[in-house]
LOKE-359514 format. One record per residue: residue number from 1; x, y negated, z negated of N, C-alpha, C in turn. Coordinates in steps of 0.2 Angstrom, whole numbers, padded with zeros to 4 digits. Each point is the difference from the previous one (the first is absolute). Example, Ala and Ser with C-alpha at 12.3 -4.5 7.8 and 13.67 -1.06 7.14 Angstrom:
REM residues 2
+-----+-------+-------+-------+-------+-------+-------+-------+-------+-------+
!   n !   nxx !   nyy !   nzz !  caxx !  cayy !  cazz !   cxx !   cyy !   czz !
+-----+-------+-------+-------+-------+-------+-------+-------+-------+-------+
!   1 !  0066 !  0028 ! -0039 ! -0004 ! -0006 !  0000 !  0004 ! -0006 !  0000 !
!   2 ! -0002 ! -0005 !  0004 !  0004 ! -0006 ! -0001 ! -0004 ! -0005 ! -0003 !
+-----+-------+-------+-------+-------+-------+-------+-------+-------+-------+
END
This chain:
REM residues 114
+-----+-------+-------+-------+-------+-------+-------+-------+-------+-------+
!   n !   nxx !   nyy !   nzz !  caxx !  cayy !  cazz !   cxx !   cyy !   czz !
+-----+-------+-------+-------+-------+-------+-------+-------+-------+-------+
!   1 !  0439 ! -0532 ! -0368 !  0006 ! -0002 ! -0001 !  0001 ! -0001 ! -0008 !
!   2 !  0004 !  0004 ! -0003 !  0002 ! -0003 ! -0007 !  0002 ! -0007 ! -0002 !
!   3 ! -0003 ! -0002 ! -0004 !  0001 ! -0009 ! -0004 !  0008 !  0000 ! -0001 !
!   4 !  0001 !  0006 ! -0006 !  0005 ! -0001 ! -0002 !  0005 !  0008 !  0002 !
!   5 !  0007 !  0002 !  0000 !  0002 !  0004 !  0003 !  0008 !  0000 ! -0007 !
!   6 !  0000 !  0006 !  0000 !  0007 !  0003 ! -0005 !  0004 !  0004 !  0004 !
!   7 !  0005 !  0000 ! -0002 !  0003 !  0007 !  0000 ! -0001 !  0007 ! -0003 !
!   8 ! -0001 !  0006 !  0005 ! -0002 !  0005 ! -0005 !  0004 !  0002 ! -0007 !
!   9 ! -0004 !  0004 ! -0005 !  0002 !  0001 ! -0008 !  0007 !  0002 !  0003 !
!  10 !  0002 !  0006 !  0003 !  0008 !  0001 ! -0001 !  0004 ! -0006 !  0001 !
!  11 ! -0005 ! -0004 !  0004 !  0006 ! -0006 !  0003 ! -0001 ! -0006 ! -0002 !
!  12 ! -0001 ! -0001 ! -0005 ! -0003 ! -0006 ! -0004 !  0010 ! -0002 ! -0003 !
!  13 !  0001 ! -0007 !  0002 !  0005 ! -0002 ! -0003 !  0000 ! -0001 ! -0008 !
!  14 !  0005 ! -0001 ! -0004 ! -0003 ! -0003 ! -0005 ! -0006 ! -0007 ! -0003 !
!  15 !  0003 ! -0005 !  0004 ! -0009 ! -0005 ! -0002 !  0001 !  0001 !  0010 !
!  16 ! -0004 !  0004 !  0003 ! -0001 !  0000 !  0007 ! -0003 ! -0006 !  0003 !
!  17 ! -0003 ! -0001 !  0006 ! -0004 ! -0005 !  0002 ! -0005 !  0003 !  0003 !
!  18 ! -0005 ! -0005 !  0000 ! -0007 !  0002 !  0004 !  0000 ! -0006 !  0003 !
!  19 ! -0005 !  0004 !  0007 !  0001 ! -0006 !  0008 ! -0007 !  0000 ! -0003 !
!  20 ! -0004 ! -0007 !  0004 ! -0005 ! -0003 ! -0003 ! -0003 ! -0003 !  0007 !
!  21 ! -0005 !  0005 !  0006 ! -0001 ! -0002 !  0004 ! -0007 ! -0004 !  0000 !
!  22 !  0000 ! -0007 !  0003 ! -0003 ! -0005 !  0002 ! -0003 ! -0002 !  0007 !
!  23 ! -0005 ! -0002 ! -0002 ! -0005 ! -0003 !  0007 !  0005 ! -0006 !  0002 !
!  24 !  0004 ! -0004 ! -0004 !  0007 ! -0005 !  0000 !  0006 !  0002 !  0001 !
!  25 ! -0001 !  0007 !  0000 !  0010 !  0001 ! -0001 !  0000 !  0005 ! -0005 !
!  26 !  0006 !  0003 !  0000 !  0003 !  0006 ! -0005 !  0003 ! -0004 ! -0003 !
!  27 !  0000 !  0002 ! -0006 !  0007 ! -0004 ! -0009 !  0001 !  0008 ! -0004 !
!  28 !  0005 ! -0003 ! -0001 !  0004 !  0007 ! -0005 !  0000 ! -0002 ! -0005 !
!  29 ! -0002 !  0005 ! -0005 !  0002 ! -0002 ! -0009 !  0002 !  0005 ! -0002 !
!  30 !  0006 ! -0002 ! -0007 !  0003 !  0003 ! -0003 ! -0004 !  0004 ! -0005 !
!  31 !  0001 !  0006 ! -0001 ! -0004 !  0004 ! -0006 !  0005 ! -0001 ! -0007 !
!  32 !  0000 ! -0004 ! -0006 !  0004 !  0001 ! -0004 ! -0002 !  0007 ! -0005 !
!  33 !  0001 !  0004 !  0003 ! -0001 !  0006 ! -0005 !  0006 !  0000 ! -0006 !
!  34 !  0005 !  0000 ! -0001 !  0003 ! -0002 ! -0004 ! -0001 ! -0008 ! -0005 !
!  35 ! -0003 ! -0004 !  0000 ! -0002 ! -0004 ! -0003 ! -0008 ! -0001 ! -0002 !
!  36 ! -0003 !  0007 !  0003 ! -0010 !  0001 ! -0001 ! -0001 !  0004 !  0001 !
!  37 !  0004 !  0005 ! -0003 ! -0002 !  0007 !  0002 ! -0008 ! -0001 !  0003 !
!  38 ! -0003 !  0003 ! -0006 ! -0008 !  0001 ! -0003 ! -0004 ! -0005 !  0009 !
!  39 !  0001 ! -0008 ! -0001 ! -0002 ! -0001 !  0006 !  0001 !  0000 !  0008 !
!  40 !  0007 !  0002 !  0000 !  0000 !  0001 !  0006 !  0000 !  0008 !  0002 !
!  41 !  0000 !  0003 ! -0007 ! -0002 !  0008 !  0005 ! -0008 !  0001 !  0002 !
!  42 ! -0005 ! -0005 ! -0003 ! -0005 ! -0001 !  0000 ! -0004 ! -0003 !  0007 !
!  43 !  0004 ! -0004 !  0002 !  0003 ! -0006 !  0007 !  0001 !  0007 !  0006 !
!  44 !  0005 !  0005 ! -0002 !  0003 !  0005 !  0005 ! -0008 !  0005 !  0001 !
!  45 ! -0002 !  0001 ! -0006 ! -0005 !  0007 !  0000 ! -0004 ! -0002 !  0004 !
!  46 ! -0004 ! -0007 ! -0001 ! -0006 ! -0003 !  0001 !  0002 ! -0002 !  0009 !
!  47 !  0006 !  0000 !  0001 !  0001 !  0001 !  0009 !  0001 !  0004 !  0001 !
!  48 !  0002 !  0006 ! -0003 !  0001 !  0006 !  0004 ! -0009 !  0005 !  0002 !
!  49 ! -0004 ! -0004 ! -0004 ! -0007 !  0003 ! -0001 ! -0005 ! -0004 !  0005 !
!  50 !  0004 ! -0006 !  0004 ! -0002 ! -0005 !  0002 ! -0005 ! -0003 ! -0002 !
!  51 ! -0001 ! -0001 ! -0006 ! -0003 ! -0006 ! -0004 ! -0001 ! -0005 !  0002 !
!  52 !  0004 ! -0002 !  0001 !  0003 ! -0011 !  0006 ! -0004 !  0001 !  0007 !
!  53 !  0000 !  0006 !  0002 ! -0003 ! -0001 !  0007 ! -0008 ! -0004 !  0004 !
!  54 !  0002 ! -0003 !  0003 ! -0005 ! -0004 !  0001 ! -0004 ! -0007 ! -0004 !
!  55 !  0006 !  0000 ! -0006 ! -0003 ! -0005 ! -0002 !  0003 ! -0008 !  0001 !
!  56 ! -0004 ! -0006 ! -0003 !  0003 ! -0006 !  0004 !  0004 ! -0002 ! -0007 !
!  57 !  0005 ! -0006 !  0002 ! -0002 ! -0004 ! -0005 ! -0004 ! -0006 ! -0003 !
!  58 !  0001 !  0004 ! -0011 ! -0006 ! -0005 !  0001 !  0001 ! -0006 ! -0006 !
!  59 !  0004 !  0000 !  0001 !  0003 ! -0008 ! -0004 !  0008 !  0000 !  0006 !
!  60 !  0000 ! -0007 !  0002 !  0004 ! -0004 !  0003 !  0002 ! -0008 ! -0002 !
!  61 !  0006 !  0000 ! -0003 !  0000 ! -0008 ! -0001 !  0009 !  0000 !  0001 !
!  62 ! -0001 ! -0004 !  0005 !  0008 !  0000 !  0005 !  0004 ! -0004 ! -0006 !
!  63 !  0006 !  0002 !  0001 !  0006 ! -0002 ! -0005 ! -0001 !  0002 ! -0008 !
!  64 ! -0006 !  0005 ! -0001 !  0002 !  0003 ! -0004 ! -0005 !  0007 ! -0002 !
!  65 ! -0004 !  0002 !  0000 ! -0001 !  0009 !  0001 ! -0004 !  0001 !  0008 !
!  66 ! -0002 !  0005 ! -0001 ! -0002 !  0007 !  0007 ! -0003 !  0005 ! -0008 !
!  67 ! -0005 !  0002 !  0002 !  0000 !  0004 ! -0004 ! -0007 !  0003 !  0005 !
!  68 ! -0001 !  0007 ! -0003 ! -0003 !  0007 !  0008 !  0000 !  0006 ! -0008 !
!  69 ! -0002 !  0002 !  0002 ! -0004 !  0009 ! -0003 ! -0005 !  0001 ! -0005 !
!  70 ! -0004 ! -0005 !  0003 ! -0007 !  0001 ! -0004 ! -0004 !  0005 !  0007 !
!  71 ! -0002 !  0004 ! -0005 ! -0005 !  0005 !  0004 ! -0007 ! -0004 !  0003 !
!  72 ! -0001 ! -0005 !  0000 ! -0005 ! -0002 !  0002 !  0000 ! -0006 !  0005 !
!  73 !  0009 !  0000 !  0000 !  0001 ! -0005 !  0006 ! -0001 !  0005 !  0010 !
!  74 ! -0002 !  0004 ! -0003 ! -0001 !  0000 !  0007 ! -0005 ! -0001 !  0005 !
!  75 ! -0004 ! -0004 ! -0004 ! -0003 ! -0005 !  0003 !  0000 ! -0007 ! -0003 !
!  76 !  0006 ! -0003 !  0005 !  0000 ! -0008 ! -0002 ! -0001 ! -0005 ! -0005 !
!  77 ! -0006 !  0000 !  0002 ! -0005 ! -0005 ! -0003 ! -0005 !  0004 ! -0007 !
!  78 !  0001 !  0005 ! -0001 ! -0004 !  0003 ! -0006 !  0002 ! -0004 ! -0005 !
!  79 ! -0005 ! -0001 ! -0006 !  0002 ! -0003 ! -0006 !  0002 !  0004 ! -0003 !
!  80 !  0000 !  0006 !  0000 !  0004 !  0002 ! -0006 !  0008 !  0002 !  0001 !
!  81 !  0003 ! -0002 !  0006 !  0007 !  0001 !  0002 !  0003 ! -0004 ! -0003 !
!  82 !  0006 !  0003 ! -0004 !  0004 ! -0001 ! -0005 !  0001 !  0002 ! -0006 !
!  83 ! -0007 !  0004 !  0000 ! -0004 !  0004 ! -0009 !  0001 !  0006 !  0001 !
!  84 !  0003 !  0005 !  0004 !  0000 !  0004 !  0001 !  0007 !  0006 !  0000 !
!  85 ! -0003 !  0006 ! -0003 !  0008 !  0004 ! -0002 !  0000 !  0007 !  0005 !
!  86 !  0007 !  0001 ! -0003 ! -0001 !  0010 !  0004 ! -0003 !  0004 ! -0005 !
!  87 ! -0002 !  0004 !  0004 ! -0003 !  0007 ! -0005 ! -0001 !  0001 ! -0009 !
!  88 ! -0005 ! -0003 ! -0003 !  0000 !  0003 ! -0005 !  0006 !  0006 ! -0003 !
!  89 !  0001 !  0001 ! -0005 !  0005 !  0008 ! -0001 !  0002 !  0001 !  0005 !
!  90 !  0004 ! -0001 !  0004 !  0004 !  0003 !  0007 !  0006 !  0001 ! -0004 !
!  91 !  0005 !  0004 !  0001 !  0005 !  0000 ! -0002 !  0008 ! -0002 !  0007 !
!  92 !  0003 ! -0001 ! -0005 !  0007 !  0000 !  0005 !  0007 !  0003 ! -0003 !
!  93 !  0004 !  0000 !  0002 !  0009 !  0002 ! -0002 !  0002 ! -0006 !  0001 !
!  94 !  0004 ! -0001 ! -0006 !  0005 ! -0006 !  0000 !  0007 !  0003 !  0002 !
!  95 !  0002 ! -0006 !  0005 !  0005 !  0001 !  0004 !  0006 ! -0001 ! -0002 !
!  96 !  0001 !  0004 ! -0007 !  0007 ! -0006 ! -0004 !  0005 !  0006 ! -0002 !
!  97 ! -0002 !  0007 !  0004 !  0003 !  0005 ! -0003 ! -0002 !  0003 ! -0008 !
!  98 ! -0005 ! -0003 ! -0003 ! -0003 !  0003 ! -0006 ! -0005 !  0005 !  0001 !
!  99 !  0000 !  0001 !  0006 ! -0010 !  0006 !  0001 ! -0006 ! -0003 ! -0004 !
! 100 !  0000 ! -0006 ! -0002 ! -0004 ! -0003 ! -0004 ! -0007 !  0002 !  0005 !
! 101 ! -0007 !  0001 ! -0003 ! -0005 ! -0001 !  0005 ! -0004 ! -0007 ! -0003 !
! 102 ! -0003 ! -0001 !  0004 ! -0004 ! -0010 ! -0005 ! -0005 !  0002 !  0001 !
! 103 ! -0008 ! -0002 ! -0004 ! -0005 !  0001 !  0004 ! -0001 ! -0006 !  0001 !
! 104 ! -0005 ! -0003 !  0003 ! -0004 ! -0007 !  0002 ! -0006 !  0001 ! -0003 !
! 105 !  0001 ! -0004 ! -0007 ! -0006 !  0001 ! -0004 ! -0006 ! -0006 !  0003 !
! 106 ! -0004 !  0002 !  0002 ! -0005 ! -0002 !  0004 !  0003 ! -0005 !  0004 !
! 107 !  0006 !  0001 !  0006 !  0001 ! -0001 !  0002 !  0005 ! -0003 ! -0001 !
! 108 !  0002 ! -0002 ! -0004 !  0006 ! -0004 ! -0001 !  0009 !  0003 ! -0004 !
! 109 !  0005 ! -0003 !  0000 !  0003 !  0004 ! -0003 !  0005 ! -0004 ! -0004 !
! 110 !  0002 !  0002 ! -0005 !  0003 !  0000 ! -0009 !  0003 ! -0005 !  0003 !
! 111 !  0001 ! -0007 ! -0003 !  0006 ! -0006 !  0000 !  0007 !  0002 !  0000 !
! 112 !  0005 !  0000 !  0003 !  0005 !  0001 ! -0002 !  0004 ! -0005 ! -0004 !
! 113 !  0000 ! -0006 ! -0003 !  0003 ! -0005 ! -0004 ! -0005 !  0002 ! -0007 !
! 114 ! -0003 !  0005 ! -0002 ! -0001 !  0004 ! -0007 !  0006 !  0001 ! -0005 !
+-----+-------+-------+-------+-------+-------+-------+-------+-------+-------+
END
């Protein structure tokens, strides 16, 4: 079962949502592609590739973050969950209508507030 879920690329709304299925419940969140390009087509790639899949989360602190996509949270308790990125050089399409492609220089990708 996928973690997180999109709508296919034809059908991708402007900022779309992704369903975010939980051992607690399903939550929807907004993609702001127009206000993050760079990070939410990033967000989109890395679940279309099922990146998120099976992982926990691994920082929780109620009334203020959730945070989940470290490659080494899939196992719980690992110390190094939370230090972890996607794919070195992986490339993606930014979803902004520019055909930009980004790479993920050793896994990460370019700030957008530059």
């Amino acid at each position: 079962k996928d973690f997180f879920e999109v709508p296919a690329r034809g059908k991708l709304e402007r900022n779309p949502k992704a369903t975010c299925r939980t051992t607690k419940g399903d939550f929807r969140i907004e993609i702001l592609v127009d206000k993050m390009p760079i990070t939410a087509s990033n967000f989109i790639d890395l679940i279309e590739r099922g990146f998120y899949n099976g992982l926990h989360f691994h920082r929780v602190s109620p009334s203020y973050v959730v945070e989940f996509g470290c490659k080494y949270s899939r196992d719980p308790h690992a110390p190094q969950a939370g230090g972890g990125t996607a794919a070195a050089n992986s490339k993606f399409a930014v979803l902004d209508g520019t055909e930009r492609i980004v790479k993920r220089i050793g896994g990460h990708i370019p700030d957008e507030f530059v």
